[in-house]
PAGU-288471 format. One record per residue (C-alpha): residue number from 0; x, y, z; residue in three letters. Coordinates in steps of 0.02 Angstrom, whole numbers, padded with zeros to 5 digits, m for minus. Last residue first. Layout:
// residues N
pt seq=NUM	px=X	py=Y	pz=Z	type=ALA
...
// end
This chain:
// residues 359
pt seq=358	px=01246	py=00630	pz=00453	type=UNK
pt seq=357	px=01162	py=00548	pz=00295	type=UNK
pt seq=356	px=01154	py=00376	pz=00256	type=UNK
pt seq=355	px=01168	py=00321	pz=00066	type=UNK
pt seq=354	px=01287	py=00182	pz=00099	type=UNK
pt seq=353	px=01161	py=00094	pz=00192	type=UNK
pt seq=352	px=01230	py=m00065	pz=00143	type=UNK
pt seq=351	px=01167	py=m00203	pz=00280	type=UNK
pt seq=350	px=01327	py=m00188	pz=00374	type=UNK
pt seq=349	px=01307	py=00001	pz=00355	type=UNK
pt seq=348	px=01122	py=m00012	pz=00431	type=UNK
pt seq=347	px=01199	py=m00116	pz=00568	type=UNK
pt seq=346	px=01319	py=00025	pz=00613	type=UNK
pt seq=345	px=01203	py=00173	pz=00607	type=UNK
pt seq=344	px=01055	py=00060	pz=00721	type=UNK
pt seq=343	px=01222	py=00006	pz=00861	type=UNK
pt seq=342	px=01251	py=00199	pz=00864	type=UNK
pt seq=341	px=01066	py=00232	pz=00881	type=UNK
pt seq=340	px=01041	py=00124	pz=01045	type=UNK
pt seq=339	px=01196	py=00200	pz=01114	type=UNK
pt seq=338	px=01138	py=00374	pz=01112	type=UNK
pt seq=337	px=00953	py=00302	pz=01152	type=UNK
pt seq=336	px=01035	py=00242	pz=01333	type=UNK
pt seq=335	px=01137	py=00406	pz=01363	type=UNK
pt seq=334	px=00997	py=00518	pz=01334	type=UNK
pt seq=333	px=00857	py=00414	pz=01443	type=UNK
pt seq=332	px=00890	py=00474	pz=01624	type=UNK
pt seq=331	px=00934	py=00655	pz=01566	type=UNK
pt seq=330	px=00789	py=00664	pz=01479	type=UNK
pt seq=329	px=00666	py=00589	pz=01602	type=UNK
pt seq=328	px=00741	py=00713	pz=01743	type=UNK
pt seq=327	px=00739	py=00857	pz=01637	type=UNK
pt seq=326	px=00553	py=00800	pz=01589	type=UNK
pt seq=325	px=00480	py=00776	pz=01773	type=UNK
pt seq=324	px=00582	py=00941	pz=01821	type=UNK
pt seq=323	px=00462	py=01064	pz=01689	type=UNK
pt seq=322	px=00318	py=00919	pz=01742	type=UNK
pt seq=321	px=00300	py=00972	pz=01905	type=UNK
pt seq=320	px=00170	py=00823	pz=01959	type=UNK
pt seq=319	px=00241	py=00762	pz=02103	type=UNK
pt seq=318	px=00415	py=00766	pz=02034	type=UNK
pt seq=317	px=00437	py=00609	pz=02109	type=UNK
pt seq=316	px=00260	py=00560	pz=02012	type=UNK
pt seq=315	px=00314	py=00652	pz=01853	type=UNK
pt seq=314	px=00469	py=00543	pz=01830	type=UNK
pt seq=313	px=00421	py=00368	pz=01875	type=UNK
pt seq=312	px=00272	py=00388	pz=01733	type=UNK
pt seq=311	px=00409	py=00489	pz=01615	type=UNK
pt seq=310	px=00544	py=00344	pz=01630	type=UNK
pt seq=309	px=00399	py=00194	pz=01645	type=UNK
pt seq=308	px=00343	py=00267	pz=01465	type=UNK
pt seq=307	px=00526	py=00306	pz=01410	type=UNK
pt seq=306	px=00579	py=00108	pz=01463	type=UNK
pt seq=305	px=00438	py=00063	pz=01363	type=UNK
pt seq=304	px=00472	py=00155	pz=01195	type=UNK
pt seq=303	px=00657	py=00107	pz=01205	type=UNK
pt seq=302	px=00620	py=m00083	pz=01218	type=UNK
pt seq=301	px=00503	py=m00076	pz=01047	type=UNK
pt seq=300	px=00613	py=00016	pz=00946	type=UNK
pt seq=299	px=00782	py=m00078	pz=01028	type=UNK
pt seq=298	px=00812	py=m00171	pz=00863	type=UNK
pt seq=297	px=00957	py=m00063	pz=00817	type=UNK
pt seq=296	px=00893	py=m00104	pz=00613	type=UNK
pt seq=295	px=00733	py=m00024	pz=00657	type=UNK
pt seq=294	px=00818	py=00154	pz=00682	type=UNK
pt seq=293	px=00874	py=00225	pz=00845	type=UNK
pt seq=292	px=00692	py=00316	pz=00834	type=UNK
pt seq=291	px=00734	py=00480	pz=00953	type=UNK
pt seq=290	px=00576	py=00585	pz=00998	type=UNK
pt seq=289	px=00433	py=00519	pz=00897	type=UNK
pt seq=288	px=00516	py=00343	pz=00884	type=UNK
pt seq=287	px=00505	py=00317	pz=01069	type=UNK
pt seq=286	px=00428	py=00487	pz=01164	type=UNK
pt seq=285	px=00408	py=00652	pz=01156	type=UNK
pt seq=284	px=00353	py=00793	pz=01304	type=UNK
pt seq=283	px=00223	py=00939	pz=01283	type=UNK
pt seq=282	px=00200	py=01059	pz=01420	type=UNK
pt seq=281	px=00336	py=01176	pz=01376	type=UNK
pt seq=280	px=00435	py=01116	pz=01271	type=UNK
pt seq=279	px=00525	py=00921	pz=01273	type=UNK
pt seq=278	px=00620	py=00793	pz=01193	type=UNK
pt seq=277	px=00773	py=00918	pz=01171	type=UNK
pt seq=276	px=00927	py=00925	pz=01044	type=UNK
pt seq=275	px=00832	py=00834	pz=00931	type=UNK
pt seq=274	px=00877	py=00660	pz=00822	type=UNK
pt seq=273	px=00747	py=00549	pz=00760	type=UNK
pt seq=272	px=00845	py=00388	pz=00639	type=UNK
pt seq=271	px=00795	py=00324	pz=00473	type=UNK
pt seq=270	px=00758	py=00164	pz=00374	type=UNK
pt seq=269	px=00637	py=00211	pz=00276	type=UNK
pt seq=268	px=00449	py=00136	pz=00273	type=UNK
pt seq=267	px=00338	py=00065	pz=00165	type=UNK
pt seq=266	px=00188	py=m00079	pz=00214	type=UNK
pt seq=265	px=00076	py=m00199	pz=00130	type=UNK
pt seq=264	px=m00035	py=m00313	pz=00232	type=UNK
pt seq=263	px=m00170	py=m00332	pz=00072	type=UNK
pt seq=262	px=m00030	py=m00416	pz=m00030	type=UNK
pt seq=261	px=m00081	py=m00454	pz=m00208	type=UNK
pt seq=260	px=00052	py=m00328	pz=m00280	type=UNK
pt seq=259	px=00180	py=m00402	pz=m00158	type=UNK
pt seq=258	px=00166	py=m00564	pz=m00202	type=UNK
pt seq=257	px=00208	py=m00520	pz=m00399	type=UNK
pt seq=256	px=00377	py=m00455	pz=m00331	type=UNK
pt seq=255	px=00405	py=m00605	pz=m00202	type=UNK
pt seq=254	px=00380	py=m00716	pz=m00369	type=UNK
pt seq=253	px=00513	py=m00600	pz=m00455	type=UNK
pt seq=252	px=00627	py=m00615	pz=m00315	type=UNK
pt seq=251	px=00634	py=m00813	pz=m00283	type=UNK
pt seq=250	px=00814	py=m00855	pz=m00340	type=UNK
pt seq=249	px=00848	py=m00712	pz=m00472	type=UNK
pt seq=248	px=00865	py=m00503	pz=m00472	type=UNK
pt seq=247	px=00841	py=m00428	pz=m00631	type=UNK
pt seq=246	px=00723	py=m00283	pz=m00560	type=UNK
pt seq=245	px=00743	py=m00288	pz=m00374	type=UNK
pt seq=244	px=00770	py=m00100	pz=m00358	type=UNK
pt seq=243	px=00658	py=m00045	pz=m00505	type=UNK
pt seq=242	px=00511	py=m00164	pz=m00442	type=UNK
pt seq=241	px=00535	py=m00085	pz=m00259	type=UNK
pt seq=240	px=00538	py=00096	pz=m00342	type=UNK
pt seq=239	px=00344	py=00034	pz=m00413	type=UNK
pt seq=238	px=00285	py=m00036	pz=m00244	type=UNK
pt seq=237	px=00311	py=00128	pz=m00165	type=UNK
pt seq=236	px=00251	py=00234	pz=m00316	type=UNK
pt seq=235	px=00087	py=00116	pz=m00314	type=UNK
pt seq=234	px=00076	py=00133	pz=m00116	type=UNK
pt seq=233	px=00053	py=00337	pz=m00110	type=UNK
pt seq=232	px=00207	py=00437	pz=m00058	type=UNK
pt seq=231	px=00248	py=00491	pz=00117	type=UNK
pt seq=230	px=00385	py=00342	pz=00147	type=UNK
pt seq=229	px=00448	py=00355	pz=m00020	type=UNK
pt seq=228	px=00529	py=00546	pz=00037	type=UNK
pt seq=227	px=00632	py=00440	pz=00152	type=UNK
pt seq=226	px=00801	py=00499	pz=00080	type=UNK
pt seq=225	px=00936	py=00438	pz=m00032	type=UNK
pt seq=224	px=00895	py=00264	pz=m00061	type=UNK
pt seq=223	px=00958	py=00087	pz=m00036	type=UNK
pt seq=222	px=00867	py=m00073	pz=m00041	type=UNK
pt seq=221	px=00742	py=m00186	pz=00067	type=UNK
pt seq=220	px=00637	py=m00313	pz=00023	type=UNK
pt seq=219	px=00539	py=m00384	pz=00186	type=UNK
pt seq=218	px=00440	py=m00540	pz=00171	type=UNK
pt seq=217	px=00326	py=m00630	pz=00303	type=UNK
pt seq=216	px=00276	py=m00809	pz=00265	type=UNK
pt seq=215	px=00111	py=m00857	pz=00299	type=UNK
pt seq=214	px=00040	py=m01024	pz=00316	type=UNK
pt seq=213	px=00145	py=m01108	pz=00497	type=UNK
pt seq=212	px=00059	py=m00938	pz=00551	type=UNK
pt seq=211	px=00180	py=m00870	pz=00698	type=UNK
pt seq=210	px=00351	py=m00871	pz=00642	type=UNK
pt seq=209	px=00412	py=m00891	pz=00471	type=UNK
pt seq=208	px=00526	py=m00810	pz=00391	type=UNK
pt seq=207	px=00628	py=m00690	pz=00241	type=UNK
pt seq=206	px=00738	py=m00557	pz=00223	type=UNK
pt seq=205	px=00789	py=m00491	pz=00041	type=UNK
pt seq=204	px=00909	py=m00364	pz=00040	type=UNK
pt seq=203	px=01001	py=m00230	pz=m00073	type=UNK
pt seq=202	px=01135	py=m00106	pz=m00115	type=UNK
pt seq=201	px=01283	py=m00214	pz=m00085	type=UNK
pt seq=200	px=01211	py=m00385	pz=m00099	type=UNK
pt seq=199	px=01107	py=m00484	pz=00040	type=UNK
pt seq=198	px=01018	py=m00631	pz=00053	type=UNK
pt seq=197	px=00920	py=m00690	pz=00207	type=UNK
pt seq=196	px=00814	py=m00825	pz=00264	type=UNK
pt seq=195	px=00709	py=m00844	pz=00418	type=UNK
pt seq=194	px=00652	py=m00986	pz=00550	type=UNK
pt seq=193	px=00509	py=m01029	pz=00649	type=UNK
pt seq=192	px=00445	py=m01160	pz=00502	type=UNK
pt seq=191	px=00487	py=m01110	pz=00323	type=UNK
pt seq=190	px=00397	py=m01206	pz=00197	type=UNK
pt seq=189	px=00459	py=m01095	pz=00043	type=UNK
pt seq=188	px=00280	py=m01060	pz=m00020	type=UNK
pt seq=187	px=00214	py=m00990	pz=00138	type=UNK
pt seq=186	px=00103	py=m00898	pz=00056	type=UNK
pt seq=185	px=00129	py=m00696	pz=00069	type=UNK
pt seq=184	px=00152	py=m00558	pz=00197	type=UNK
pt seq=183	px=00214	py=m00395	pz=00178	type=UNK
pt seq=182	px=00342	py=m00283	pz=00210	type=UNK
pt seq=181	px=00432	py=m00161	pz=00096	type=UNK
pt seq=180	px=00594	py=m00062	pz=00116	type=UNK
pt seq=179	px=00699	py=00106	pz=00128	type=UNK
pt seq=178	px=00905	py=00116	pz=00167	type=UNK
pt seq=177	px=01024	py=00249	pz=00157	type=UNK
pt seq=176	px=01033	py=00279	pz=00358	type=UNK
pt seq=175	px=00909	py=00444	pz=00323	type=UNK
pt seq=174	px=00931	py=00579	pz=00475	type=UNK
pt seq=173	px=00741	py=00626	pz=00521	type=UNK
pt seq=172	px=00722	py=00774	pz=00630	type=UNK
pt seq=171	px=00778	py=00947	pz=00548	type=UNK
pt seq=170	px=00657	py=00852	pz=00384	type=UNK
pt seq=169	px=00516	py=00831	pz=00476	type=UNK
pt seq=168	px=00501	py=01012	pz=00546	type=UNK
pt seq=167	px=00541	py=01053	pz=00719	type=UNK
pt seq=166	px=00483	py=01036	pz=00867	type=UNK
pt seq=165	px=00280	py=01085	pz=00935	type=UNK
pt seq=164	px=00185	py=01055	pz=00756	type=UNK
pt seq=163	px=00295	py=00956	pz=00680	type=UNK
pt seq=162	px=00365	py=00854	pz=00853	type=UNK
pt seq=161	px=00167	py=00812	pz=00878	type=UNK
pt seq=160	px=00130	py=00753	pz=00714	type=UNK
pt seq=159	px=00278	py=00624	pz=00725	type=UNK
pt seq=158	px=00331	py=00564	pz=00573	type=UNK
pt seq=157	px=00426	py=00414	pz=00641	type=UNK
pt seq=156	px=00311	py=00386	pz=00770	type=UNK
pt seq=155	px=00166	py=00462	pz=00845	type=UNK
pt seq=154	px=00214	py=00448	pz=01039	type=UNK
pt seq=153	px=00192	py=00629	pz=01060	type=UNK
pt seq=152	px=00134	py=00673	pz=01241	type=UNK
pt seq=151	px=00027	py=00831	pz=01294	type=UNK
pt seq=150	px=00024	py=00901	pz=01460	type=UNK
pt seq=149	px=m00134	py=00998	pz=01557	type=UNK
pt seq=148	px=m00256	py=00983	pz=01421	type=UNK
pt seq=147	px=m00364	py=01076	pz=01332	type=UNK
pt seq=146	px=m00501	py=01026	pz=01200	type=UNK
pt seq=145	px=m00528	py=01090	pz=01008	type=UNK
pt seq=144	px=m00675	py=00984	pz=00937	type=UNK
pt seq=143	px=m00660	py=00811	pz=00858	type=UNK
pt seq=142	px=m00608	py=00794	pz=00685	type=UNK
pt seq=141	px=m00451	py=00855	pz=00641	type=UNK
pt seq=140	px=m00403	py=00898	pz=00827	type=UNK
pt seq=139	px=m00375	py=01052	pz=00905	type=UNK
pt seq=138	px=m00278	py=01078	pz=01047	type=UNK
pt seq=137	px=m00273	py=01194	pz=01199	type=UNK
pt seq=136	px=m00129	py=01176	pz=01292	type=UNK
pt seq=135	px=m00115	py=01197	pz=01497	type=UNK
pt seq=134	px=m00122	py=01352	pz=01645	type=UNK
pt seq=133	px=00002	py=01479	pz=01564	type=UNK
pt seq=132	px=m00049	py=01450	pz=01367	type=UNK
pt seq=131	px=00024	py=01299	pz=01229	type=UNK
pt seq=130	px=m00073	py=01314	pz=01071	type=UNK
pt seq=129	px=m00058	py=01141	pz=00976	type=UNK
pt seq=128	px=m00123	py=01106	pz=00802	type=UNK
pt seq=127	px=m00206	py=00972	pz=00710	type=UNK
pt seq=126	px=m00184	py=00826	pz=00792	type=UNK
pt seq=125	px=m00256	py=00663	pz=00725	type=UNK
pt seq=124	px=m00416	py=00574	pz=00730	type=UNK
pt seq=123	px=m00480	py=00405	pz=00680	type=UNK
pt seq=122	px=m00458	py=00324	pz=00840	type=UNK
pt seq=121	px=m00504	py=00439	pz=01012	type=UNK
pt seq=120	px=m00473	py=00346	pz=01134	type=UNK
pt seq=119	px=m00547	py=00370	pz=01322	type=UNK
pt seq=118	px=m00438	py=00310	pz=01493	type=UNK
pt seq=117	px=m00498	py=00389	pz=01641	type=UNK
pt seq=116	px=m00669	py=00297	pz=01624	type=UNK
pt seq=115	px=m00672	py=00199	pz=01792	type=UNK
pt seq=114	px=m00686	py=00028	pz=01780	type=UNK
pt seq=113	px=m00503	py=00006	pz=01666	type=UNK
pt seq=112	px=m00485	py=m00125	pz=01543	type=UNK
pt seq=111	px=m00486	py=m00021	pz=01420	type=UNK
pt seq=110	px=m00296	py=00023	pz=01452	type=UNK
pt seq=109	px=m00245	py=m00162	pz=01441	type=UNK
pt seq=108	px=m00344	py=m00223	pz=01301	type=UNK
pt seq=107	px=m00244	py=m00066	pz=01193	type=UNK
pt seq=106	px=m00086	py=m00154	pz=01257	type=UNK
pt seq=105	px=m00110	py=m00336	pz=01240	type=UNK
pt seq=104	px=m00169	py=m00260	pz=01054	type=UNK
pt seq=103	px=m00039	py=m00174	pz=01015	type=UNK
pt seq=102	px=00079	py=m00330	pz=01082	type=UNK
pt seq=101	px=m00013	py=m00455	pz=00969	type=UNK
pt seq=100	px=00007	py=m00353	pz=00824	type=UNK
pt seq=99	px=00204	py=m00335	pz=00858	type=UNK
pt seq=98	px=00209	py=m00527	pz=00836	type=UNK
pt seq=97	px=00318	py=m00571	pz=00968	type=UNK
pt seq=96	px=00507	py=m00589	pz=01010	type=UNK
pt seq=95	px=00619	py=m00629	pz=01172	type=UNK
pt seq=94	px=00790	py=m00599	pz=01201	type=UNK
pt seq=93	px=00833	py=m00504	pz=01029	type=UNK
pt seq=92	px=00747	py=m00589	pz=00878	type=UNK
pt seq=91	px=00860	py=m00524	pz=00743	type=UNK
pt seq=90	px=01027	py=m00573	pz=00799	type=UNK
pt seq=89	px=00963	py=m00681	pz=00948	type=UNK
pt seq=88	px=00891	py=m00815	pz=00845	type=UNK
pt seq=87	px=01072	py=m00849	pz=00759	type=UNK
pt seq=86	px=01129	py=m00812	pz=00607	type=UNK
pt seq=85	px=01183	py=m00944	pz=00484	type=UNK
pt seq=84	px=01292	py=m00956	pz=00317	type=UNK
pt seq=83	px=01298	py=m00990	pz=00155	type=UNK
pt seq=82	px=01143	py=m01068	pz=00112	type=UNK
pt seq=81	px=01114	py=m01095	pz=m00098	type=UNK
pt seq=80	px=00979	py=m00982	pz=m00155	type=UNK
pt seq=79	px=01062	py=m00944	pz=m00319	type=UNK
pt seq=78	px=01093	py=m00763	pz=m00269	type=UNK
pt seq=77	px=01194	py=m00824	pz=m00121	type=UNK
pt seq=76	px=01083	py=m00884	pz=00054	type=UNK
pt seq=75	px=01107	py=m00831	pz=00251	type=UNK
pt seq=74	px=01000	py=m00957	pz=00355	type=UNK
pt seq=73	px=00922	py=m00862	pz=00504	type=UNK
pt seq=72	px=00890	py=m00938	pz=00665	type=UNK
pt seq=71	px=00745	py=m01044	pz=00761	type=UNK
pt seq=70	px=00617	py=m00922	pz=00801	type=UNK
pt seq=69	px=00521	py=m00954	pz=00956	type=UNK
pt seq=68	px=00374	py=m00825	pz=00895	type=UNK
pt seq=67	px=00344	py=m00802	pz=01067	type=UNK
pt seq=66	px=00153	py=m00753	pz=01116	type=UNK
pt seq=65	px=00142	py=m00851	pz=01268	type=UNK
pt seq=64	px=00288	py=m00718	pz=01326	type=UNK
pt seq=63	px=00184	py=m00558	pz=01296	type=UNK
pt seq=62	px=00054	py=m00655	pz=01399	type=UNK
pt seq=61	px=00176	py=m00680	pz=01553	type=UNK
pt seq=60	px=00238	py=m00504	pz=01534	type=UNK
pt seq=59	px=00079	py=m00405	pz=01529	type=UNK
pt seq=58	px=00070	py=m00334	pz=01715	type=UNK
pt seq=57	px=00113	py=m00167	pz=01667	type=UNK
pt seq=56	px=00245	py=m00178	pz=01781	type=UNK
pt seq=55	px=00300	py=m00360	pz=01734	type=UNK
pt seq=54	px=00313	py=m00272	pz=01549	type=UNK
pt seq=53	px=00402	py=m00127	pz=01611	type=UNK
pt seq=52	px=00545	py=m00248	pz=01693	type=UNK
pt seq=51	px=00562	py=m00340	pz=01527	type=UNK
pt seq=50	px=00607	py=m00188	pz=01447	type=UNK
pt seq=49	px=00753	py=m00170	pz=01575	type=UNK
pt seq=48	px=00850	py=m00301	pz=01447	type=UNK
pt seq=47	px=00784	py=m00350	pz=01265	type=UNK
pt seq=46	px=00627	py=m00363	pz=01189	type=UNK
pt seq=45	px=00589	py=m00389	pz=01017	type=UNK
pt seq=44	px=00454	py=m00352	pz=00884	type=UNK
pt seq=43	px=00397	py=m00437	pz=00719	type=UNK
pt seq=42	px=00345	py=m00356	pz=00593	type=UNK
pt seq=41	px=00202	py=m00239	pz=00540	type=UNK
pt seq=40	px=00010	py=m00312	pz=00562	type=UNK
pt seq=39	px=m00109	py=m00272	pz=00678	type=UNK
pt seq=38	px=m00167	py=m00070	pz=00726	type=UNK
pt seq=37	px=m00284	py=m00038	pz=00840	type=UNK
pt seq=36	px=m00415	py=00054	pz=00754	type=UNK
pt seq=35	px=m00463	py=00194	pz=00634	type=UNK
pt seq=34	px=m00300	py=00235	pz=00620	type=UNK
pt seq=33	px=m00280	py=00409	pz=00669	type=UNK
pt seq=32	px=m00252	py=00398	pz=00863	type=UNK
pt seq=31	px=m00306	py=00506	pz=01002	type=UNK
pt seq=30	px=m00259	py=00431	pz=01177	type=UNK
pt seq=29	px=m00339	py=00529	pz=01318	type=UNK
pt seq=28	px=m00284	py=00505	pz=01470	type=UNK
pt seq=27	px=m00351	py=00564	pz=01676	type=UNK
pt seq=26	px=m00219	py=00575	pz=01774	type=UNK
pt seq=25	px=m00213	py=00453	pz=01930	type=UNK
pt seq=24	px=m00052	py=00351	pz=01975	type=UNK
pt seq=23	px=m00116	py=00215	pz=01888	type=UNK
pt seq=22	px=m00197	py=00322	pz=01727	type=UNK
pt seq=21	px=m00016	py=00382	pz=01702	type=UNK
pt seq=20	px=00061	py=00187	pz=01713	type=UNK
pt seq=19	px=m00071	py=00132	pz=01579	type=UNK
pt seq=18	px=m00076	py=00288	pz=01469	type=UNK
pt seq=17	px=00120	py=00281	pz=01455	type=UNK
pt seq=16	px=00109	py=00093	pz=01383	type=UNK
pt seq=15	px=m00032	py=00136	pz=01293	type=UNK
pt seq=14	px=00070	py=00277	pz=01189	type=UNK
pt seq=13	px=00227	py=00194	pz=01192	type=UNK
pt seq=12	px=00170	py=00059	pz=01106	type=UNK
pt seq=11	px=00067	py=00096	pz=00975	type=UNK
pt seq=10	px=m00088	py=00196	pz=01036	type=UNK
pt seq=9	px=m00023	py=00367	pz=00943	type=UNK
pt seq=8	px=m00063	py=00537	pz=01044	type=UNK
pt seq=7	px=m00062	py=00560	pz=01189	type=UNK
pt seq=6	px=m00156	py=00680	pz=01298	type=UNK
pt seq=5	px=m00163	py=00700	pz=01466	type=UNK
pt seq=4	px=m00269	py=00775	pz=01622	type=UNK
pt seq=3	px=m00222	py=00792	pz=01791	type=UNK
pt seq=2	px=m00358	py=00760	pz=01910	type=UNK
pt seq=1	px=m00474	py=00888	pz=01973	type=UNK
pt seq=0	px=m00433	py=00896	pz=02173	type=UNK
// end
């Protein structure tokens, strides 16, 4: 019989994760993403729970766990810089916590690791539209020519191009929890070793540590906003609303500030949740942030897009294949987990002043 044949698209983490367990129970994957590689960089991610049970299925778990950043805590500072407080590990490092470049790439070494070929990326690429027919869905891509497949699988993030062109538009999906930010990383100038700092007013915060490179200290300036429209514009107009936001500030901002213009690791994005009514049509199914981000501040990103890959895998093999009862089943599995997981991201982005969120 002609094997099954999938396409993903995004090779974060629920994208390998799902081409890993698929390819083991024999469909044939593609995984088209439009980086031009796998991806490094980005925070920190954490692990909490059943996710550890997906990583000892995928067989990654003991090198996911060499990779701890063993952070210490969290001091909380004033405006002078003065501590006035502590947080421990767990409130931002969850049970267990690695460098989410490390995972990617644990992951992408994982699904070309295979003898056999059923696993081919396509990097540079994106989806350009989807025509779903009786026996599969044809799809063109940006660059590469127009292929079909028997089931298709968004696991493109935040701004999925999958949920656009199969869903709904971006902004029926997206709920804004009042908050946007920038990342990056800079000089270690504080002498921070496995730990973080954090100062917070109403509108604003500055989060700051050190895990993995005793040299580099990783910076996040966050601050509110009405929407997530910053997260689609170009990186001068990103950087220039941070300026505005932080402008005045004292301690250690305006060095941060001048950091960030140098940084070559420099990333935007909104604090915002995925909500739909469904996570599937048709032959195309969603997954992690594409289908239902809880927002970062939940810190169950990273969890929730591996229990969904194992959900869908486990899934379509009991269904043996009928993927119209593979998805009902994977929905009505997941629903109540990611309904919790974005309660706990609404409250935390309130505790960090999100007072612009919508719904």
């Amino acid at each position: 019989m002609t094997a099954t044949t999938v396409l993903i698209s995004g090779a974060g983490v629920a994208g390998p994760a799902l081409a890993h367990l698929l390819h083991r129970d024999g469909y044939r994957v593609t995984v088209v993403e439009r980086a031009p590689a796998v991806r490094g960089g980005g925070y920190a991610v954490d692990f909490r729970g059943a996710a550890f049970e997906v990583l000892d299925e995928l067989g990654i778990l003991a090198e996911v766990r060499a990779h701890d950043t063993r952070m210490r805590g969290t001091t909380l500072i004033d405006a002078s810089g003065a501590a006035c407080g502590q947080l421990p590990a767990e409130a931002f490092a969850g049970e267990l916590e690695v460098p989410k470049g490390e995972l990617t790439r644990l992951l992408h070494r994982l699904t070309t690791a295979t003898t056999d070929g059923a696993i081919e990326y396509l990097f540079d690429d994106s989806i350009a539209a989807l025509t779903e027919h009786r026996d599969g869905v044809t799809v063109e891509f940006e660059k590469a020519a127009a292929r079909d497949f028997d089931l298709v699988f968004g696991a493109d993030g935040v701004f999925s191009r999958v949920r656009r062109l199969a869903f709904v538009p971006h902004d029926q999906a997206l709920h804004h929890l009042g908050m946007s930010g920038a990342g990056f990383t800079t000089d270690n100038f504080l002498g921070l070793d496995h730990e973080g700092i954090l100062h917070t007013t109403g509108d604003s915060a500055v989060y700051l540590f050190s895990a993995g490179d005793p040299q580099r200290l990783t910076a996040s300036l966050s601050f509110a906003t009405a929407s997530p429209a910053l997260d689609r514009r170009p990186r001068d107009a990103q950087q220039e609303a941070v300026r505005a936001a932080f402008a005045g500030h004292g301690w250690e901002v305006p060095r941060l500030l001048d950091a960030m213009d140098r940084a070559p690791d420099f990333f935007f994005a909104s604090t915002c949740q995925v909500q739909l009514d469904r996570w599937s049509t048709g032959r195309v199914a969603l997954l992690g942030d594409a289908g239902y981000c809880a927002a970062p501040t939940s810190g169950m990103g990273t969890s929730q897009a591996l229990l969904a890959a194992r959900s869908l895998a486990r899934n379509l093999a009991a269904a043996d294949g009928d993927h119209r009862t593979a998805f009902a089943a994977y929905e009505a599995e997941l629903r109540p987990y990611v309904t919790e997981n974005q309660a706990r991201g609404r409250e935390a982005a309130a505790m960090f002043g999100g007072g612009a969120a919508e719904g």
